[in-house]
PDB file as gemmi writes it, atoms N, CA and C in Angstrom:
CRYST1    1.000    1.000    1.000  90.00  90.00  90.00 P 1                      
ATOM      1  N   UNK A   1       0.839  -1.180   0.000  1.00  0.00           N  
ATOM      2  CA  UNK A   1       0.000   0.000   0.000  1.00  0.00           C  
ATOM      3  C   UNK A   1       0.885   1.243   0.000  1.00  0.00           C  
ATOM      4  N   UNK A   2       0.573   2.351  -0.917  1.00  0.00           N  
ATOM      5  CA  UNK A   2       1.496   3.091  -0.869  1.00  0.00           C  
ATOM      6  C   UNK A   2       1.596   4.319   0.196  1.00  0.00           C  
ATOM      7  N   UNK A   3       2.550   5.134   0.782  1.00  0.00           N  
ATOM      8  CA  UNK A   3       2.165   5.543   2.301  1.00  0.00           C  
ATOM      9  C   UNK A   3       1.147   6.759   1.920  1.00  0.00           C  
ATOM     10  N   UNK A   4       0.831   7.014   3.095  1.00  0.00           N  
ATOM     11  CA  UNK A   4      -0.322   8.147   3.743  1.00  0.00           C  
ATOM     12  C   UNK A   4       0.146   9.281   4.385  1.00  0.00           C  
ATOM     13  N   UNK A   5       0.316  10.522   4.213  1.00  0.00           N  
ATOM     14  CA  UNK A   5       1.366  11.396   5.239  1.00  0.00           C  
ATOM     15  C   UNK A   5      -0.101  12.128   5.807  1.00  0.00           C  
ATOM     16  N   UNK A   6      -0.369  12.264   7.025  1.00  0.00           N  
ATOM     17  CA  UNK A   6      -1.368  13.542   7.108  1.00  0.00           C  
ATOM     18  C   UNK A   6      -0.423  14.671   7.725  1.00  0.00           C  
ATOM     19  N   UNK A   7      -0.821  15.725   7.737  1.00  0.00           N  
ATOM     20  CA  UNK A   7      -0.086  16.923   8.099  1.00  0.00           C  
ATOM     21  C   UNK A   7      -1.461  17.971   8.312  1.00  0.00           C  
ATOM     22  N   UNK A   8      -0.786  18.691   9.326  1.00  0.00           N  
ATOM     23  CA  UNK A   8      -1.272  19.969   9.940  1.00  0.00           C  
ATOM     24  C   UNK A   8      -0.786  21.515   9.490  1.00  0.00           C  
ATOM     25  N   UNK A   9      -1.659  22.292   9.760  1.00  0.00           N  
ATOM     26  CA  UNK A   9      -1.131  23.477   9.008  1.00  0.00           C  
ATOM     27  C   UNK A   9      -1.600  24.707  10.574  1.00  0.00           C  
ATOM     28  N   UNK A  10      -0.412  24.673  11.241  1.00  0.00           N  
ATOM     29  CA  UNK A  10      -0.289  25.304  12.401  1.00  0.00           C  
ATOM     30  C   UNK A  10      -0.529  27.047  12.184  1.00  0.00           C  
ATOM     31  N   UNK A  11      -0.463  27.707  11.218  1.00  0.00           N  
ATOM     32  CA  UNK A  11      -0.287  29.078  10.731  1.00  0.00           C  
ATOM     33  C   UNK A  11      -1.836  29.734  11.538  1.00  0.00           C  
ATOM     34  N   UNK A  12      -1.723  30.653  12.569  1.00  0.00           N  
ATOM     35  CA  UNK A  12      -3.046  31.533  12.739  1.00  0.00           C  
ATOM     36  C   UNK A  12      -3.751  31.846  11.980  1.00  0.00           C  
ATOM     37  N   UNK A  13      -3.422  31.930  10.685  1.00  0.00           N  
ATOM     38  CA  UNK A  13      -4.061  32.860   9.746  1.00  0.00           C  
ATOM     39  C   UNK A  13      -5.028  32.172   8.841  1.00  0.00           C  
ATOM     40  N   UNK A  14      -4.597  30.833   9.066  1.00  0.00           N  
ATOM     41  CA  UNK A  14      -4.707  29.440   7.947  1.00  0.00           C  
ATOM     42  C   UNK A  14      -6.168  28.855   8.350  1.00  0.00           C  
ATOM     43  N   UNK A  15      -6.901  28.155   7.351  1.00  0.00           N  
ATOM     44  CA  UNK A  15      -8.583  27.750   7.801  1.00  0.00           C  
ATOM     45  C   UNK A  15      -8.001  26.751   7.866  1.00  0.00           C  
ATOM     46  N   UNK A  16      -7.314  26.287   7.628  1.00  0.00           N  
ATOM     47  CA  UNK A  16      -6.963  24.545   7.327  1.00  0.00           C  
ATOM     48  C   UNK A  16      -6.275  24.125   8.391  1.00  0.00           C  
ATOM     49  N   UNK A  17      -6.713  22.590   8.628  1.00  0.00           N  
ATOM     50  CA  UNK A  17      -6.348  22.442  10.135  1.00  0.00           C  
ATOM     51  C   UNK A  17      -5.798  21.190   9.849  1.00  0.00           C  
ATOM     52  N   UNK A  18      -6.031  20.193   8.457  1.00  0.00           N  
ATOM     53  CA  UNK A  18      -5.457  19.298   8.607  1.00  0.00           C  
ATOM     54  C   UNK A  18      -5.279  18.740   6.916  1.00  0.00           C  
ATOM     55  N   UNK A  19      -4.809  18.222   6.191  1.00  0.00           N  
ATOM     56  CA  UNK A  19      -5.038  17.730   5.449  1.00  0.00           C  
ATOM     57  C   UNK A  19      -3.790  16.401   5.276  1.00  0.00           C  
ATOM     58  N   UNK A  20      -4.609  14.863   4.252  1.00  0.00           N  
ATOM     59  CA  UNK A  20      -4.142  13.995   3.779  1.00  0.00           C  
ATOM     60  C   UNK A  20      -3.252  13.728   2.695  1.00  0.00           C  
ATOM     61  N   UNK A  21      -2.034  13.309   2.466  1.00  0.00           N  
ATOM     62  CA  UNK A  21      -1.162  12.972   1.085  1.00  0.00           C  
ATOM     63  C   UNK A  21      -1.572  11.957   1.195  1.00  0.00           C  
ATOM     64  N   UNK A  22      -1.688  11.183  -0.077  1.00  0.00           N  
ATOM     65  CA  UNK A  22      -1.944   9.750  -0.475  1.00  0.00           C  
ATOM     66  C   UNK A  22      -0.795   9.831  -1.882  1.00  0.00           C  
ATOM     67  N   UNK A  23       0.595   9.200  -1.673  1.00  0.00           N  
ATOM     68  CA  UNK A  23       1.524   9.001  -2.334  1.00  0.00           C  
ATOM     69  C   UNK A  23       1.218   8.156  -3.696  1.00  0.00           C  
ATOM     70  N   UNK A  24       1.942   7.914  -4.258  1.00  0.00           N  
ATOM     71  CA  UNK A  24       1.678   6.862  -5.587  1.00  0.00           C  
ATOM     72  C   UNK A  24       3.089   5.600  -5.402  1.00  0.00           C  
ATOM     73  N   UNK A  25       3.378   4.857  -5.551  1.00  0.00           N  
ATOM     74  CA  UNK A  25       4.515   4.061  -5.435  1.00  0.00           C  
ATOM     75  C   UNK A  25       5.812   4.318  -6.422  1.00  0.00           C  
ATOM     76  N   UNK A  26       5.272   5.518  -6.665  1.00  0.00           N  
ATOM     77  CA  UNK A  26       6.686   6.300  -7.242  1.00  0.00           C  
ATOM     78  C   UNK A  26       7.084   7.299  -6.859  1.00  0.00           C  
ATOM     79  N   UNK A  27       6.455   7.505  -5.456  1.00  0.00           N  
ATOM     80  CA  UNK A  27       7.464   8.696  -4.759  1.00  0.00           C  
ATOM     81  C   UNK A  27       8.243   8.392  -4.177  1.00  0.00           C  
ATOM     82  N   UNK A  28       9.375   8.975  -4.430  1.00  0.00           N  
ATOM     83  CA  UNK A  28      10.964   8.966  -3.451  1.00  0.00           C  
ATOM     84  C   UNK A  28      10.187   8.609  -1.782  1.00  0.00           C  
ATOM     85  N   UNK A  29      11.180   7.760  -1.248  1.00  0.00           N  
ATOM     86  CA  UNK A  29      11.116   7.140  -0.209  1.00  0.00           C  
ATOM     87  C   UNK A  29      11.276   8.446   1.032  1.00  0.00           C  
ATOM     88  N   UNK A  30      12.412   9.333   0.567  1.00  0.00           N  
ATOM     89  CA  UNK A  30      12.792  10.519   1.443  1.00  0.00           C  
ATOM     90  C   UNK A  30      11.535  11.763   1.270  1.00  0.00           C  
ATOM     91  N   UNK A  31      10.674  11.472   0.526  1.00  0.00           N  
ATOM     92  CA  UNK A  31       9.568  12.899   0.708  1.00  0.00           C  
ATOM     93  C   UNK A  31       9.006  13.032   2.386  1.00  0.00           C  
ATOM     94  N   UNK A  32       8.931  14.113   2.230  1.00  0.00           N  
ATOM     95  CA  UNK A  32       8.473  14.120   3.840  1.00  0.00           C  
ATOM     96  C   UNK A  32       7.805  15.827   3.543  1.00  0.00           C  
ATOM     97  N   UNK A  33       7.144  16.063   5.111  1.00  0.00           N  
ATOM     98  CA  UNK A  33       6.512  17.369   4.903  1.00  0.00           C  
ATOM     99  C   UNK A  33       6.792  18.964   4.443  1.00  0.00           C  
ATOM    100  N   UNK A  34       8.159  19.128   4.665  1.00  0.00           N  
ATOM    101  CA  UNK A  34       9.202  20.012   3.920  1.00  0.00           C  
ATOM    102  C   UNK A  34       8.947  19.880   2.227  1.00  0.00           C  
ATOM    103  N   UNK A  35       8.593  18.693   2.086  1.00  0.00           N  
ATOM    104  CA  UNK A  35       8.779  19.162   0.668  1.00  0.00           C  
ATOM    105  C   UNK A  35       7.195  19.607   0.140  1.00  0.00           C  
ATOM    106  N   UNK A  36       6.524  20.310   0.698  1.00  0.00           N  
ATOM    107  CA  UNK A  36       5.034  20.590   0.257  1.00  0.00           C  
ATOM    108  C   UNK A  36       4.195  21.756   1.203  1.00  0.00           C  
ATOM    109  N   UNK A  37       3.674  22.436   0.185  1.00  0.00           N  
ATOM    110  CA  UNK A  37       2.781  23.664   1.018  1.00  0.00           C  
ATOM    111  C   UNK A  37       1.734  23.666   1.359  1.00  0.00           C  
ATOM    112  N   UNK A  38       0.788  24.234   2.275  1.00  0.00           N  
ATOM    113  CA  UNK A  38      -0.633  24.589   2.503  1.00  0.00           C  
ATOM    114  C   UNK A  38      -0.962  24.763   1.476  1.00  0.00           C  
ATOM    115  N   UNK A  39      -2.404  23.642   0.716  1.00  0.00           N  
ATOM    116  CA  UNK A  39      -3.073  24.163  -0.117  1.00  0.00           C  
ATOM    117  C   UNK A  39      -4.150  25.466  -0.023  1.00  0.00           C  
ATOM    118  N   UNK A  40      -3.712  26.004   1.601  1.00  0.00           N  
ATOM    119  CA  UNK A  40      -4.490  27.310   1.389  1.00  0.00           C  
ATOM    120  C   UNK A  40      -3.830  28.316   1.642  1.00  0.00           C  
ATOM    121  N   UNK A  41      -3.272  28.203   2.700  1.00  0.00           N  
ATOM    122  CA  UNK A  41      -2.052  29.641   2.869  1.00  0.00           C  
ATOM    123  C   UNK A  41      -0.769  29.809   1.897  1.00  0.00           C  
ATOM    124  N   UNK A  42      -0.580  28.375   1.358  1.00  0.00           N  
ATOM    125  CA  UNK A  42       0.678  28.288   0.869  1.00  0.00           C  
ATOM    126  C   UNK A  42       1.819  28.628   1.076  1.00  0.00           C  
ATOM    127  N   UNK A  43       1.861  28.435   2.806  1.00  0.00           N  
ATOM    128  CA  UNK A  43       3.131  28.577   3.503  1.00  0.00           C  
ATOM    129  C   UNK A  43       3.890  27.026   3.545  1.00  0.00           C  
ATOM    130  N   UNK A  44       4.999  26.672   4.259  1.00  0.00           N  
ATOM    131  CA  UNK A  44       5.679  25.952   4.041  1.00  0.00           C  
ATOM    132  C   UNK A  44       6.187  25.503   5.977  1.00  0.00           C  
ATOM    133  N   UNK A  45       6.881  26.833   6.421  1.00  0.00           N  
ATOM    134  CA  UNK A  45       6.927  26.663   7.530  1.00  0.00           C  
ATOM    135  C   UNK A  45       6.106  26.344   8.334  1.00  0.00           C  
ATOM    136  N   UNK A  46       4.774  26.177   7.968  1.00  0.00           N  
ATOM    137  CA  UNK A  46       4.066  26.282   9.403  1.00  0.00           C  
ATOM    138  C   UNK A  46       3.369  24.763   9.521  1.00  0.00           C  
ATOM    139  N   UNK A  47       3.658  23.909   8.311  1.00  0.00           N  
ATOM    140  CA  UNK A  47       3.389  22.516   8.130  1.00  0.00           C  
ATOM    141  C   UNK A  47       3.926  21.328   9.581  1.00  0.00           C  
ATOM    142  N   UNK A  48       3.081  20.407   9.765  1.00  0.00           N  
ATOM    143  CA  UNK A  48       4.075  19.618  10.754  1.00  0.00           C  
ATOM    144  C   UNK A  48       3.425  18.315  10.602  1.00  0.00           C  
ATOM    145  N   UNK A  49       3.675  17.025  10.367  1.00  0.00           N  
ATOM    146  CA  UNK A  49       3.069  15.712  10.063  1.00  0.00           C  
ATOM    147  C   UNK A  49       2.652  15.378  11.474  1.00  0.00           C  
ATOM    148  N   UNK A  50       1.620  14.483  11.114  1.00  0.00           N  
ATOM    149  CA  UNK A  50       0.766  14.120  12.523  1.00  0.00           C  
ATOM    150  C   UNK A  50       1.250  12.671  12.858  1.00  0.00           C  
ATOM    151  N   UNK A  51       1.183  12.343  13.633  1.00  0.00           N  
ATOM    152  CA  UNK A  51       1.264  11.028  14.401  1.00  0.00           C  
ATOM    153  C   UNK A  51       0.583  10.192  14.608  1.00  0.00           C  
ATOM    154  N   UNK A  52       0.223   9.478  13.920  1.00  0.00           N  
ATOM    155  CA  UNK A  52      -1.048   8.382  14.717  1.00  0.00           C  
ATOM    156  C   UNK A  52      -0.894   7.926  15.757  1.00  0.00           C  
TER     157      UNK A  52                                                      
END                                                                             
């Protein structure tokens, strides 16, 4: 199954509180949350992956 990242979007300013990646089995093994922005603020820093 190919992985699942969820991530949070910590920014005050931001409506978005959480959203899902659903990878394809051709993403690099090293992607992680750095490499992707708020699809609403489109900040970068304020991203942080969640924990199950």
């Amino acid at each position: 199954m190919p992985a699942t990242l969820e991530v949070k979007c910590t920014s005050d300013d931001c409506e978005v509180d959480m959203f899902e990646l659903h990878y394809t089995y051709d993403m690099p093994d090293d992607v992680g949350v750095s490499d992707f922005v708020c699809p609403y603020c489109r900040e970068t820093d304020c991203l942080e992956a969640i924990e199950l």
